[in-house]
C-alpha positions as CSV (number, residue, x, y, z in Angstrom):
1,X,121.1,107.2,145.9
2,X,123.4,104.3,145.3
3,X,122.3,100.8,143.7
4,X,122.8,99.3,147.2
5,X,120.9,101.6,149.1
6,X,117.8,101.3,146.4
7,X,118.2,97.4,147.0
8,X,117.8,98.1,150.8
9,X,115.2,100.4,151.0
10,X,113.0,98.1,148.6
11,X,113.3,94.8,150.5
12,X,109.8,95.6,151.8
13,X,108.4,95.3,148.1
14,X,109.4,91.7,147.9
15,X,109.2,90.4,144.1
16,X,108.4,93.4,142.9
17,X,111.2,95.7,143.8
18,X,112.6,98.4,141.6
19,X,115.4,96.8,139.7
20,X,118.3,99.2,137.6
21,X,118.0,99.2,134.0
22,X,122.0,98.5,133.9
23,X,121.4,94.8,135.9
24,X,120.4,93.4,133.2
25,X,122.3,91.8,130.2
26,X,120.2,93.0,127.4
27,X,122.0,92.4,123.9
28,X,120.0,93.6,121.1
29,X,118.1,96.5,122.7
30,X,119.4,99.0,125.6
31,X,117.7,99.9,128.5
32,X,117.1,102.8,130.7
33,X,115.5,104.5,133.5
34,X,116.0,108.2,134.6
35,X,113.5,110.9,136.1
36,X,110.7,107.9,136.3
37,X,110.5,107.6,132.3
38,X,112.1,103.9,130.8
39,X,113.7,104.5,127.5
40,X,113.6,100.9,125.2
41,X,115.3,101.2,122.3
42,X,115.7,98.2,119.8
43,X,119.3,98.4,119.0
44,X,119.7,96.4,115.8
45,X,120.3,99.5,113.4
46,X,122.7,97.1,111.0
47,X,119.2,95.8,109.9
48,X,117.3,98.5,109.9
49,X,115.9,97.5,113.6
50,X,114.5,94.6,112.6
51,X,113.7,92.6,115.8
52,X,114.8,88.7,115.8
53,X,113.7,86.4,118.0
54,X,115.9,86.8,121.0
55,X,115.6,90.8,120.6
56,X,111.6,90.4,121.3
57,X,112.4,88.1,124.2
58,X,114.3,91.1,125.7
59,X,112.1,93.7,124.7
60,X,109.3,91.5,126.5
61,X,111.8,91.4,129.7
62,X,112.2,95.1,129.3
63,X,108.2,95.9,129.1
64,X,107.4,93.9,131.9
65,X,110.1,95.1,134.5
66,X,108.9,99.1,133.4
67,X,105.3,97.7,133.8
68,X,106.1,96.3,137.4
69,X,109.1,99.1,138.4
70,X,106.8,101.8,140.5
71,X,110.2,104.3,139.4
72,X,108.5,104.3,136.1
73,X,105.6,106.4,135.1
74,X,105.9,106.6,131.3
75,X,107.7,104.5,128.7
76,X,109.3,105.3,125.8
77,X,110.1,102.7,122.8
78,X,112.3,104.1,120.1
79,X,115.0,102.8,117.7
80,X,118.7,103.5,117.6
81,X,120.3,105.7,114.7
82,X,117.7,107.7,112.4
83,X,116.7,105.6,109.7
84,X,114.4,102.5,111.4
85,X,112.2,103.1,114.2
86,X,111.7,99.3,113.2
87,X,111.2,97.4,110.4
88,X,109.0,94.0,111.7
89,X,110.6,90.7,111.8
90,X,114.2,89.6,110.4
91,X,113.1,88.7,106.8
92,X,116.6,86.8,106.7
93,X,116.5,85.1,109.7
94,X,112.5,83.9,108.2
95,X,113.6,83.2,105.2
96,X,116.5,81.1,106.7
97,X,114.9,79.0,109.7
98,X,110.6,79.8,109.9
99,X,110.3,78.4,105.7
100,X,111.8,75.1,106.4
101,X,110.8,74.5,109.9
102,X,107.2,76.3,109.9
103,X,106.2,74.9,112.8
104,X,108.7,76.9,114.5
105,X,107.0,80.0,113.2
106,X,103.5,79.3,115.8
107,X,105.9,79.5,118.6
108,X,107.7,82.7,116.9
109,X,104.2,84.0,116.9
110,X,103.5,83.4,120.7
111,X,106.2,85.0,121.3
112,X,105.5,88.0,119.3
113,X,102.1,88.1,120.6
114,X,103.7,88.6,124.1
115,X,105.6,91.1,122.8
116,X,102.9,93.9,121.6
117,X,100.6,92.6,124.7
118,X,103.5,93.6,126.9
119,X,103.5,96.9,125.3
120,X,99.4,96.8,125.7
121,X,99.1,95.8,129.2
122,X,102.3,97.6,130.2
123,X,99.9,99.7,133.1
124,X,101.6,102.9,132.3
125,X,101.5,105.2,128.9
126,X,103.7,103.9,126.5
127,X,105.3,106.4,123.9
128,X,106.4,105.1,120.3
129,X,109.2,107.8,119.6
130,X,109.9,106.9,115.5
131,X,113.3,107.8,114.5
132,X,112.9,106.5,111.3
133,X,110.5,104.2,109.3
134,X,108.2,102.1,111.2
135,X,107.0,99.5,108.5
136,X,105.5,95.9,108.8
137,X,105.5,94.4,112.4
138,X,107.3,98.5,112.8
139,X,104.2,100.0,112.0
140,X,102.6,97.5,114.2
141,X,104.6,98.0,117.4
142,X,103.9,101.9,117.1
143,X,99.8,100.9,117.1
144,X,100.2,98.9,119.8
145,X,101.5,101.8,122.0
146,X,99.7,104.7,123.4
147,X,101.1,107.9,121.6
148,X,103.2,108.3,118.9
149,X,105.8,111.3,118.2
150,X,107.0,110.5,114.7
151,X,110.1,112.2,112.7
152,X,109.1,114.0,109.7
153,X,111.5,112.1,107.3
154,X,110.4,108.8,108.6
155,X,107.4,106.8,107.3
156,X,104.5,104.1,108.1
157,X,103.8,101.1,106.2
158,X,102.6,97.3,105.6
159,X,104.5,94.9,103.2
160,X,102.7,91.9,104.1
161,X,101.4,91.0,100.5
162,X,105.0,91.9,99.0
163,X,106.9,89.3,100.9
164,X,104.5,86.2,101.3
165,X,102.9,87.1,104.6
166,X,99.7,88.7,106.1
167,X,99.9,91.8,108.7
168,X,97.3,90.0,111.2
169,X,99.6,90.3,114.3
170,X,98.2,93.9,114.9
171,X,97.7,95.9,111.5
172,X,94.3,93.9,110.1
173,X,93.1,94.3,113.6
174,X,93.7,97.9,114.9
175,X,94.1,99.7,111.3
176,X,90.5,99.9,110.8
177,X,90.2,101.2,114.1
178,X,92.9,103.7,114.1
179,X,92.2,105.1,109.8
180,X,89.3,103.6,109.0
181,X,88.2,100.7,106.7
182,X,89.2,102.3,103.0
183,X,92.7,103.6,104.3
184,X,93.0,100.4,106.4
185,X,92.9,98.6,103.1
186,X,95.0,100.9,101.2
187,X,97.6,100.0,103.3
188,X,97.5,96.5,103.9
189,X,96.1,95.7,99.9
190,X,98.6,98.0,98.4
191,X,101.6,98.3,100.7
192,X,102.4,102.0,100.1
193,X,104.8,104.3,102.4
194,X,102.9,106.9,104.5
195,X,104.9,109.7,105.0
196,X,105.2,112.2,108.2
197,X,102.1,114.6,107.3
198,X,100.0,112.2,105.8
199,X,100.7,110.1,109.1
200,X,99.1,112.7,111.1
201,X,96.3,113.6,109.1
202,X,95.5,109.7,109.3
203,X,95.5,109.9,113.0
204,X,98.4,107.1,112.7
205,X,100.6,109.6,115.4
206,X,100.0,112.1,117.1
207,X,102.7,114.4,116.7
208,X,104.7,115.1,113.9
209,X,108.4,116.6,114.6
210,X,110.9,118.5,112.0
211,X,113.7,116.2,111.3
212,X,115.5,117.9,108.0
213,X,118.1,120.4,108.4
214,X,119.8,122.6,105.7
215,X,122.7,124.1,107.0
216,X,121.7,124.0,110.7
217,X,118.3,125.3,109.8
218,X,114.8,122.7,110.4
219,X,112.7,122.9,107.2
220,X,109.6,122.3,107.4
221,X,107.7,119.5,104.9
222,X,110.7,118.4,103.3
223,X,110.6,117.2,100.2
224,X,111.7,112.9,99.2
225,X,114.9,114.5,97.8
226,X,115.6,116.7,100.9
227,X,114.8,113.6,102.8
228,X,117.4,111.5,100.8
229,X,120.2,114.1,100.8
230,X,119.7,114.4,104.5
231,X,120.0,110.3,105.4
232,X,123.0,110.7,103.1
233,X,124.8,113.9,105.0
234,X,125.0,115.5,101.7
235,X,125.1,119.1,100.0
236,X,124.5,120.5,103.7
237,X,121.6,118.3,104.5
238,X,121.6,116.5,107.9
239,X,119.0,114.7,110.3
240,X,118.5,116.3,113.7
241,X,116.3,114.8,116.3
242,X,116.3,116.9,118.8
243,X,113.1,118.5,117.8
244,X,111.7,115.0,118.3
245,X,113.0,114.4,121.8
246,X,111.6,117.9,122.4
247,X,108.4,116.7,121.7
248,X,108.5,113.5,123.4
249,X,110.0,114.9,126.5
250,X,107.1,117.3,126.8
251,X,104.4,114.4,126.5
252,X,106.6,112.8,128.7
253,X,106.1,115.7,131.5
254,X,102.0,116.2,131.2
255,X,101.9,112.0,131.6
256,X,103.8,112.1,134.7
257,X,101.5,114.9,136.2
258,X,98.6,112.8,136.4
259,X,97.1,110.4,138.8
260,X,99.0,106.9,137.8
261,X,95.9,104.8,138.8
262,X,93.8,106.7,136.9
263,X,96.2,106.9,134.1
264,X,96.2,103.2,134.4
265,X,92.9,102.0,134.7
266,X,91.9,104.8,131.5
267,X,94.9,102.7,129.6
268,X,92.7,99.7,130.0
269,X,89.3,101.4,129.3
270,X,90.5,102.9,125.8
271,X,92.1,100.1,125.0
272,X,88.7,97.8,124.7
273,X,88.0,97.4,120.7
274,X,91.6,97.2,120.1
275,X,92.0,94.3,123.0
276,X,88.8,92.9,121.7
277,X,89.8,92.7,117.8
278,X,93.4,91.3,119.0
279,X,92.5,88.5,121.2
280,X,89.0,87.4,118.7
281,X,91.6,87.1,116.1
282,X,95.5,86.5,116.8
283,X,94.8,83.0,117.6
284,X,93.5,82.0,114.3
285,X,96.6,84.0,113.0
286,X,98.9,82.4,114.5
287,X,97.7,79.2,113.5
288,X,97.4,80.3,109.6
289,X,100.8,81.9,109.5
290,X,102.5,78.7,110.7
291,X,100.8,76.9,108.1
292,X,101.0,79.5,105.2
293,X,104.5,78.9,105.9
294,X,104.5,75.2,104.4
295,X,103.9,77.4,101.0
296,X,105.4,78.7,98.2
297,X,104.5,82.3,98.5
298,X,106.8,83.0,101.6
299,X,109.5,81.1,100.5
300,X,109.6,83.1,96.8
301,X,108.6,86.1,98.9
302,X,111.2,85.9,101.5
303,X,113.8,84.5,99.5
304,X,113.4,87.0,96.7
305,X,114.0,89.7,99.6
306,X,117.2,88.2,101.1
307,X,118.6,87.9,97.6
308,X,117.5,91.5,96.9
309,X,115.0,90.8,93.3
310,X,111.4,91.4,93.1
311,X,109.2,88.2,93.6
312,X,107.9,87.1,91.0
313,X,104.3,87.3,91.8
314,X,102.7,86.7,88.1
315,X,104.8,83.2,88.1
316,X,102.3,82.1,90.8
317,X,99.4,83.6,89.2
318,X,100.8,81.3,86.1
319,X,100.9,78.3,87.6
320,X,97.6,78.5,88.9
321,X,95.8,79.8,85.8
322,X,97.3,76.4,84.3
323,X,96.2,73.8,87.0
324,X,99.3,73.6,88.3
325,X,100.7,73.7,91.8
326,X,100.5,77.3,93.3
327,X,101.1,76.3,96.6
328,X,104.3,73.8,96.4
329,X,107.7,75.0,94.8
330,X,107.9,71.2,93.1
331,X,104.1,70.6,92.6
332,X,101.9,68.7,94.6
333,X,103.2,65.4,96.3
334,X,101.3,63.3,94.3
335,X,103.4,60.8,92.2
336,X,104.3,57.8,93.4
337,X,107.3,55.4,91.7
338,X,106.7,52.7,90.1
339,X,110.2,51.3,89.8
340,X,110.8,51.9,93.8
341,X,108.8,52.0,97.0
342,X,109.3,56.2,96.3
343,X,105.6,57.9,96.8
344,X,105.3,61.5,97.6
345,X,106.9,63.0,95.1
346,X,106.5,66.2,93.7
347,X,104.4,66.1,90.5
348,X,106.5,68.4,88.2
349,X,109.6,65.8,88.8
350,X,111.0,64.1,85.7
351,X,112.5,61.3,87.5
352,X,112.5,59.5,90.7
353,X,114.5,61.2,93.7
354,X,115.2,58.0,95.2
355,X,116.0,55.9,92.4
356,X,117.0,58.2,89.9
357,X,114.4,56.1,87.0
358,X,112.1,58.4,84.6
359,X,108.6,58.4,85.2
């Protein structure tokens, strides 16, 4: 059936009509629908699939048209290449506009909250199929959906405390519910990578697909070097997902033979404690995110990521243990000029910014 003759036979449906994937002008993510399944996939892979701002705005758009398109039954989010399924937030494009304009950042987290409630509310199973590493607001996104078919080189993990942030936009709330409270704190406390197996024995996915190939040939359990040698294309090591599309095509199939109201309204049932946790929570998060972001432990945090160093946590631990600022790069804005009308001024300064005098 043609475009044009899809347009014409759903006149009747108003608003609401079935709209091709291809209409619209998606840029950071592509977009499809085939054989009632819509395929999302965040297509940033130069990063990693880190999502910026205008890719959640599109993912959003995407979510809600699969939501609302009765040619859907079952949605499948995924990443492009095979090394990211997604790895949370553009650290650069924080580091770069959210630290010096942290306001900004409670309006990036509205937006965000859209995002995963898009993905919540979408009315139809949604399928996380992880290509690659699902970390930070990654491993998030992959709670937030219904099923999750993950790659067996990939891994799941939080990195909130290592960059100057907190994983409340979905991993303090639903990680208990999902691995329980000790592993829940594992995770976010110490920010270590969860690989495929251990993933599944969590109850983090539910499926867990070969990835690794020697010569052709699937192994199963790889080890971190196999894994390595295969992102690399080296000494006959490759990754192959087909195993994974297998996987998520079948779960794909069972969704679609079932009753979509029912389907639906079970969606919205199950989903209680984690809609309950989220919406108790996220906007007191939002709110302490924005002003964490007035600090110093996401600028070191972020800025020691973009310029590829480790933070240097123990410095701020210094500072503190002296009675110095913790919380202010410069100290706290407490010294006032007495050779100008200066005030305001960072305490560890030597010498006026206005005037240029010594204190």
């Amino acid at each position: 059936m043609s475009i044009t003759e899809i347009e014409k036979n759903n006149n009747h449906k108003g608003f609401f009509q079935s709209i091709p994937a291809e209409k619209f002008a998606f840029k950071e993510i592509h977009y499809q629908k085939k054989d009632y399944i819509a395929t999302i996939t965040l297509n940033r892979p130069f990063n990693l699939n880190a999502y910026s701002t205008s890719a959640l705005k599109e993912l959003c758009d995407a979510f809600e048209d699969a939501s609302f398109d009765d040619a859907v039954g079952v949605i499948v989010y995924t990443g492009a290449g095979d090394r990211a399924f997604c790895t949370g937030g553009d650290v650069k494009e924080y580091e770069e506009i959210y630290t010096a304009r942290p306001r900004d950042y409670w309006k990036y987290m509205g937006l965000f909250s859209r995002y995963l409630e898009s993905i919540m509310n979408a009315g139809k199973p949604v399928i996380a199929r992880l290509n690659g590493i699902a970390v930070g607001g990654g491993n998030e996104s992959q709670l937030a959906c219904d099923l999750s078919v993950m790659a067996e080189h990939a891994y799941l993990g939080q990195v909130g405390t290592n960059v100057g942030s907190v994983a409340c936009g979905g991993a303090t709330q639903w990680l208990p519910l999902t691995v329980g409270d000790r592993r829940a704190h594992e995770m976010l406390l110490l920010n270590g990578r969860i690989q495929a197996r251990q993933a599944l024995e969590w109850g983090l996915v539910n499926r867990v697909a070969p990835s690794v190939t020697k010569d052709g040939k699937f192994i199963e359990n790889p080890s971190k070097d196999q894994i390595d040698k295969a992102l690399k294309k080296t000494d006959g090591f490759e990754i192959n997902l087909s195993k994974l599309d297998e996987e998520v095509a079948a779960l794909c199939q069972t969704l679609l033979e079932k009753f979509p109201e029912c389907s639906r309204y079970t969606k919205q049932h199950v989903n209680f404690l984690k809609s309950f946790t989220w919406y108790q929570t996220i906007g007191h998060a939002r709110d302490w995110l924005s002003t964490h972001y007035t600090s110093l432990e996401p600028l070191e945090g972020m800025r020691a990521f973009v310029e590829k160093r480790k933070p240097d946590y123990m410095g701020l631990r210094e500072r503190a243990r002296m009675g110095r600022s913790s919380e202010f790069m410069h100290g706290a804005y407490k010294r006032d000029c007495q050779h100008c009308s200066a005030t305001g001024i960072p305490e560890d300064f030597d010498y006026c910014g206005k005037c240029g005098k010594p204190f």
